[in-house]
N, C-alpha and C positions, 0 to 999 in steps of 0.2 A: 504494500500500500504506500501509496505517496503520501505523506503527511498533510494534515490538515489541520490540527490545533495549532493555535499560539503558543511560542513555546516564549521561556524567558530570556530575551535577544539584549545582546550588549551593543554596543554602537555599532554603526551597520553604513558601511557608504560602494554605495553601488559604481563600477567604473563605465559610467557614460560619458562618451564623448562631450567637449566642453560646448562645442557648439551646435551639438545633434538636430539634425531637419527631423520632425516627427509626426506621422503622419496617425489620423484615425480612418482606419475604413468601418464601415459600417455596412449590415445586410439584415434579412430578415431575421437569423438567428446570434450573430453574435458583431461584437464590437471587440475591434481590434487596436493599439495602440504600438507602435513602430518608430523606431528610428534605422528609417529601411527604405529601399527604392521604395516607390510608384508601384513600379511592374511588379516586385518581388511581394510587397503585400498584398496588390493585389490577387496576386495569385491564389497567397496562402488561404484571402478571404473565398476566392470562387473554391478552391480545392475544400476548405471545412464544410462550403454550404453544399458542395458534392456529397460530401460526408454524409450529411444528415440527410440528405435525399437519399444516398443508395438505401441506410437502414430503414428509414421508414418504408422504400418497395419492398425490401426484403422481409422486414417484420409483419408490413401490410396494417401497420400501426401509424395512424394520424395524429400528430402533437398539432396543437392550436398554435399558431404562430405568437409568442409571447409579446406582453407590453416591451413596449422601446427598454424599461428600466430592467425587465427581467429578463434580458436576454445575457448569454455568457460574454463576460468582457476581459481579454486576453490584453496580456502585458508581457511583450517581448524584450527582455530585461539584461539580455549579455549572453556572457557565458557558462560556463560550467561551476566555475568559480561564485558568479554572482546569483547565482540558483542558489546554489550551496547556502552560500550568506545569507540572503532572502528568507529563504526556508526556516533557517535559526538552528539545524539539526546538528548533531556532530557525525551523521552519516557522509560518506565520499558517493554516496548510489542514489544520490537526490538530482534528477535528472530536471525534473519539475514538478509540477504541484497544483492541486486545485482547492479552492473552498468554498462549498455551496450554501449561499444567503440567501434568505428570499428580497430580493430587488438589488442584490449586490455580490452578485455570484461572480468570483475571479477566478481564473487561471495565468499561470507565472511559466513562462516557457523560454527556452534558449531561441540566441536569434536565431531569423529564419533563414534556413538552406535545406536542400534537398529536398525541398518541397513539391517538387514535379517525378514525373517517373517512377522507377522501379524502388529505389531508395529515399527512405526518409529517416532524421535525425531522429535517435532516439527520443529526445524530448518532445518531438511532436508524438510518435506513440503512444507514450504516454499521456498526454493530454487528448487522442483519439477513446484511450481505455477509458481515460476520469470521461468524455462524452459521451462514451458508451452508456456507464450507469446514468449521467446524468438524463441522456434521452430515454431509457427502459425504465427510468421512476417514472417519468411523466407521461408514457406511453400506456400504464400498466398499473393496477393498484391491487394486484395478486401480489403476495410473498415469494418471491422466489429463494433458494437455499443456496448457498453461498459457491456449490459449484459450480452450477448454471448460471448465476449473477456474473462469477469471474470469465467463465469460460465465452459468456456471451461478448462480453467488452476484449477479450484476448483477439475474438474469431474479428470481430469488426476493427478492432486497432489495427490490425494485419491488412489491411484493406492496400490497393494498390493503385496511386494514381495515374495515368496515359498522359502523355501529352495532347490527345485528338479531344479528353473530356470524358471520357470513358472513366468507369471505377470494376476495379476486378476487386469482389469480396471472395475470402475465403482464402487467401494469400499464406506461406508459410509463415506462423508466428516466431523466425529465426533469432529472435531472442528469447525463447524459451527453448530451444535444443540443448542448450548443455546441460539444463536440468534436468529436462527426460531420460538423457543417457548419464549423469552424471551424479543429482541429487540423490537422496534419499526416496526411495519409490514410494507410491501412493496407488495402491491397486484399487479397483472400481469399487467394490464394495465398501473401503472406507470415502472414498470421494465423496459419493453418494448419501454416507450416512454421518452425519455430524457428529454425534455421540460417540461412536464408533473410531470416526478419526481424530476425534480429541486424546481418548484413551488409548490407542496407537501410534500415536505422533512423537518422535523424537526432538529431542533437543537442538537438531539442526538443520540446515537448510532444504525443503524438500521440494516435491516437484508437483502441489499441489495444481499450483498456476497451468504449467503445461500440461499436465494431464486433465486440468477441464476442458482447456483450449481443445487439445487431444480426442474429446470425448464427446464435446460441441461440432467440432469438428465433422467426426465420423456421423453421425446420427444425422446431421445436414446434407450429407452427401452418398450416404451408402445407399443404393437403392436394395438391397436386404431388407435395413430396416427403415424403409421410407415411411411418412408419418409417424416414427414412434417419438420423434421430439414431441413433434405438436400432442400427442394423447400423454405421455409425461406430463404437461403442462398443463394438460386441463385435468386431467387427478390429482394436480395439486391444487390448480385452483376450484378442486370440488371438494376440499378439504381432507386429501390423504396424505399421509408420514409421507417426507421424500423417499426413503428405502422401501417403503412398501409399494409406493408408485412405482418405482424402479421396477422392482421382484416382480410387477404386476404385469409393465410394460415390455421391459428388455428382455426378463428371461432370466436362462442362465449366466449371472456374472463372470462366473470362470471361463465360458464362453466365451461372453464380451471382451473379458479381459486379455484374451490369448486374440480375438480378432485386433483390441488394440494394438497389439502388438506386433501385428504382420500388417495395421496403415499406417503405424511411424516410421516403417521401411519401404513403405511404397509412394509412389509417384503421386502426388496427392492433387486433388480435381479443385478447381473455383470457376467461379463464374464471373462474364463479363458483362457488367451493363452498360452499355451506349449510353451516350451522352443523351438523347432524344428518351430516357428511360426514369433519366433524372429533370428535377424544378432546381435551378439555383436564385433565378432572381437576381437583381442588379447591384453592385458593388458600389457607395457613396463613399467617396476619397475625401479629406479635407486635412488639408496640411496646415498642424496647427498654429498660429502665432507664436510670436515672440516668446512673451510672457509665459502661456501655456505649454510651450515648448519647455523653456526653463523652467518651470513648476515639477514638470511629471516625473523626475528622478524623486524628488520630494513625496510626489503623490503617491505611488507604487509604494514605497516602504511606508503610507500610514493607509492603505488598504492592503497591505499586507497584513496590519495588526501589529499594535506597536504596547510596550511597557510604557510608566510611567517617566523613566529614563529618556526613550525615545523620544517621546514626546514631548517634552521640554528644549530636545534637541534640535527636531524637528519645527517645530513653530520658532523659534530665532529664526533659522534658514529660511523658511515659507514668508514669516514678514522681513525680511531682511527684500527678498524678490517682489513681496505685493507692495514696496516702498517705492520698485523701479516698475512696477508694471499697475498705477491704481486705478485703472478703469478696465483691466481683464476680467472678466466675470469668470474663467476661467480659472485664475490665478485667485480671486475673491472665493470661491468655491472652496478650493482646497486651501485659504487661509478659514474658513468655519470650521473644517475637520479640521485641521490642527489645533485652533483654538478651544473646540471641546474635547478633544483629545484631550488636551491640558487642562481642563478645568472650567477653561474662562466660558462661563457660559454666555455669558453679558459679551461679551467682543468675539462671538461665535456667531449670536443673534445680527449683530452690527455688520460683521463679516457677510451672511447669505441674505440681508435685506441688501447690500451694495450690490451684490451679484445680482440678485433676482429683481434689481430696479435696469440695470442695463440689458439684461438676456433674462427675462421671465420665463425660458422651460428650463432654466440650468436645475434639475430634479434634483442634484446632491445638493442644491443647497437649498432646496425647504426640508428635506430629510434632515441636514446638522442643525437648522433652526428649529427643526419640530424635536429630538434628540436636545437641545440643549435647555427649551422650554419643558419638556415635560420630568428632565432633572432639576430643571427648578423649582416646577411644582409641586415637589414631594419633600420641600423644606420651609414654606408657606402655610400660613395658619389658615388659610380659607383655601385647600383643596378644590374644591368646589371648581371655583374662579378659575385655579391656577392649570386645572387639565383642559379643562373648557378653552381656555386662551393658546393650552397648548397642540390643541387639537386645527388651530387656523390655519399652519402650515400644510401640515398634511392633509385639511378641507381643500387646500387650494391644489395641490397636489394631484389630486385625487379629481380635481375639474380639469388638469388638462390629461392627465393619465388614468383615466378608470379604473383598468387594472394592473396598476400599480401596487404590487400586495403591500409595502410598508402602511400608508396609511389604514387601510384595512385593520392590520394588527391593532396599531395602536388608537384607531377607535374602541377595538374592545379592552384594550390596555388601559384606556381612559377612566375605565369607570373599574376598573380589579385592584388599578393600584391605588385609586381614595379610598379604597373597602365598599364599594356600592357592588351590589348587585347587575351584572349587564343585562342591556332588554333583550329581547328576542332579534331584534337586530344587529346589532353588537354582535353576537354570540355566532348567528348566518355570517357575519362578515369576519369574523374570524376564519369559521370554517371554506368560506370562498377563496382567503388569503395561502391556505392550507393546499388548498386544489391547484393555484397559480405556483403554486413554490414548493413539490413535495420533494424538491431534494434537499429543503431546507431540515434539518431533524429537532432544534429545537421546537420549531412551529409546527411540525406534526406531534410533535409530544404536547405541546400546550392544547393543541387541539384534541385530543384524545381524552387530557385530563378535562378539559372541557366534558366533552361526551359522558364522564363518568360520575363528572359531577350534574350531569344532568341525567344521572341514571341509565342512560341509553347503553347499554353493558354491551350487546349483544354487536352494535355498530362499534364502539369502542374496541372492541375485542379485534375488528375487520377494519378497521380503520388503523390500529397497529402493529398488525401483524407485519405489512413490510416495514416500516423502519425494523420490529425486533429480528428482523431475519438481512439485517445490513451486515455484507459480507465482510465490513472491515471490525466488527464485533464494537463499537462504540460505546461509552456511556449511555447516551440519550440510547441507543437499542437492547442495552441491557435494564436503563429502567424502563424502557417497553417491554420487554420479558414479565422482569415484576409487574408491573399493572395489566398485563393479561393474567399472569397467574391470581392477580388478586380478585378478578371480576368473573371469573370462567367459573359457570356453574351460579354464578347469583343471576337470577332472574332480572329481567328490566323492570325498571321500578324500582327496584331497591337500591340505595345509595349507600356506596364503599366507603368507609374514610381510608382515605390513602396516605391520610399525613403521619398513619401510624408505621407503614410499610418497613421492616428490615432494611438494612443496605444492602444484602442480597436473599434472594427467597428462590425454591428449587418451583421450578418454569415445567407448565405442562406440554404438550409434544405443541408447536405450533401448528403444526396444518387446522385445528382444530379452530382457529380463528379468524379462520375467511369464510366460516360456516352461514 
């Protein structure tokens, strides 16, 4: 797994050119940010929006084109080294990195090369795998189990781009070969079975990755077992054990596993889609200003996610820039995040009213003005007042972007954190916020604990079942474990307390929660 918490970062300075041209392109599904040709981003932008064209023919699964705010916005940030930094990790095998927000979901990638043809940088790879899940959450609100989850993002990161426009899916995943013959083996029966390969698994490197890839793979293409993916997948989402779906589906595993074994030495089959097969939609270039140009090494590392260290670092720098640049709404924007970064709520507010008076859709900046009001409002004796005022930003927000999930949230945030009861609107706009953003996992958890505190157990239960079956094993999907295990078997109607819940509680099998 590519890392995705904050980790605790000491000073951090990324090596970009001092005078870097830096361009944003822009498409239907993501926003790009470059200090890079013209040609060279745009490429990268048509080749991602290829991307998500071929899985969706492949999958035959239709994602709603997201709000402008909720689409993936990529930050091409150097090199290997400045990943590395970025990241915060003490790993040397941090290629790049993703973190999924709802209306602020980023990806951190090496610059762009080999983005055409047969060969691609392993950091985009990586950032194809993080788009994998990111588009089969939102594609999809059955649990899938952590094989199938990895091995689906292995089969589509392996994807291959033509120069004609074409996309060949089903490509050798050639960074996972030395695991297959080299790691610790992973035979089908524990792949398949969670339990199983918890209590089997060694203390070192193993070849789980490859051998789903491996196993997604074959089952795509053998015409043997033609359809036995697709019926795999609808016994799970009719609520059976993975392993028993398996035993159900495939048969004999020893079988399977001796046939895997004779298609990791054979010639292996993919398919090519024409260009005429795939939607890309048009590429908006805008090469940004001055000002904005010199901002964005700044802005990257405080949507990175920064300490309280950084941040105090970071805001000298940003106003040291917004002194040469005071009429960039650009530069104004990301002086509000720094400024609430740091504290200042009052010169965060000052900061996204300057922005949002010259460029009124700049959206980061009613999000750090609504973020630094409704931190205010929670040290204010008339609550009341203080959400209600904080709630203007994101009202406005929310009139040029509808579905924009932050204001959403913090409509129902409004009235949980005075201690008022949310109305029934409130509560629907939580759960709508929930649907625009499910690769977000806090906000599906809030939403769940929602549902259970509205006694709705049985929706609860199916409602988080995928976060608890999130293949990178998380917090937020471990206290989804717990609060299924807490709700399964109480009737609806009846209300849990969950404020008494263990820190950990032994989890009933999930499948039983998409019932």
């Amino acid at each position: 797994m590519i890392g995705r918490a904050l980790l605790g970062l000491g000073a951090l300075v990324l090596a970009f050119p001092a005078q870097a041209e830096w361009f944003e392109a822009s498409t239907d599904h993501f926003v790009i940010y470059a200090d890079d040709s013209e040609r060279d981003i745009t490429r990268f932008a048509e080749m991602l929006e290829r991307y998500h064209s071929a899985m969706a023919f492949v999958t035959s699964r239709a994602v709603d084109k997201p709000s402008p705010s909720n689409r993936l916005l990529i930050y091409v940030v150097g090199g290997e080294r400045d990943i590395q930094k970025l990241a915060g990790g003490k790993s040397s095998n941090v290629a790049g990195f993703y973190i999924p927000r709802a209306g602020a979901s980023r990806a951190f990638v090496q610059d762009i090369r080999n983005s055409r043809g047969d060969g691609l940088d392993f950091s985009t790879t990586v950032l194809l795998h993080e788009y994998a899940h990111h588009f089969l959450i939102g594609a999809s609100r059955f649990a899938m189990p952590r094989w199938l989850n990895e091995g689906a993002a292995e089969f589509f990161a392996s994807s291959i781009f033509k120069d004609d426009g074409s996309v060949i899916i089903g490509g050798v995943a050639q960074h996972r070969g030395p695991e297959l013959f080299f790691a610790d083996p992973v035979p089908v029966d524990e792949l398949i079975d969670p339990a199983l390969y918890e209590k089997k698994r060694g203390k070192g490197f193993d070849a789980f990755y490859g051998k789903s890839w491996l196993l997604y793979h074959y089952l795509t293409f053998s015409k043997e077992r033609a359809g036995q993916l697709q019926q795999y997948q609808i016994s799970l989402a009719q609520g059976t054990a993975p392993a028993a779906a398996a035993q159900a589906t495939f048969g004999d595993l020893d079988k399977l596993e001796r046939e895997l074994r004779a298609y990791l030495r054979a010639k292996l089959v993919a398919v090519a889609l024409p260009p005429e097969k795939l939607t890309t939609g048009p590429v908006a270039l805008r090469k940004l200003p001055a000002g904005e140009a010199a901002i964005m090494p700044l802005q990257i590392r405080s949507q990175r996610g920064v300490n309280a260290e950084q941040a105090a670092e970071i805001l000298t720098e940003t106003r040291a820039i917004a002194a040469r640049y005071p009429d960039d709404p650009g530069v104004l924007t990301a002086l509000a995040e720094a400024e609430y970064d740091a504290g200042n709520d009052t010169e965060a507010v000052a900061a996204a009213d300057a922005a949002i008076a010259i460029d009124p859709r700049r959206a980061n900046a009613y999000v750090q003005k609504g973020y630094a009001l409704f931190r205010r409002a929670q040290e204010i004796d008339d609550q009341s007042a203080g959400f209600t005022a904080a709630m203007q930003p994101f009202t406005a927000l929310n009139q040029i972007e509808n579905d924009h999930p932050l204001p959403l949230v913090y409509y129902y945030r409004s009235y949980v954190e005075r201690g008022a009861e949310p109305p029934e609107n409130a509560r629907a706009a939580l759960e709508r916020a929930s649907q625009l953003a499910p690769f977000d996992q806090g906000l599906q958890l809030s939403a769940g604990i929602m549902l259970i505190g509205e006694a709705k157990n049985a929706i609860a239960r199916e409602f988080l079942a995928p976060l608890a079956a999130d293949p990178h094993g998380s917090p937020a999907a471990r206290r989804a474990r717990q609060l299924i295990a807490a709700v399964t078997s109480v009737p609806d109607g009846t209300i849990v307390d969950i404020s008494t819940l263990p820190e950990e509680v032994e989890t009933p099998d999930l499948s039983g929660a998409a019932e």
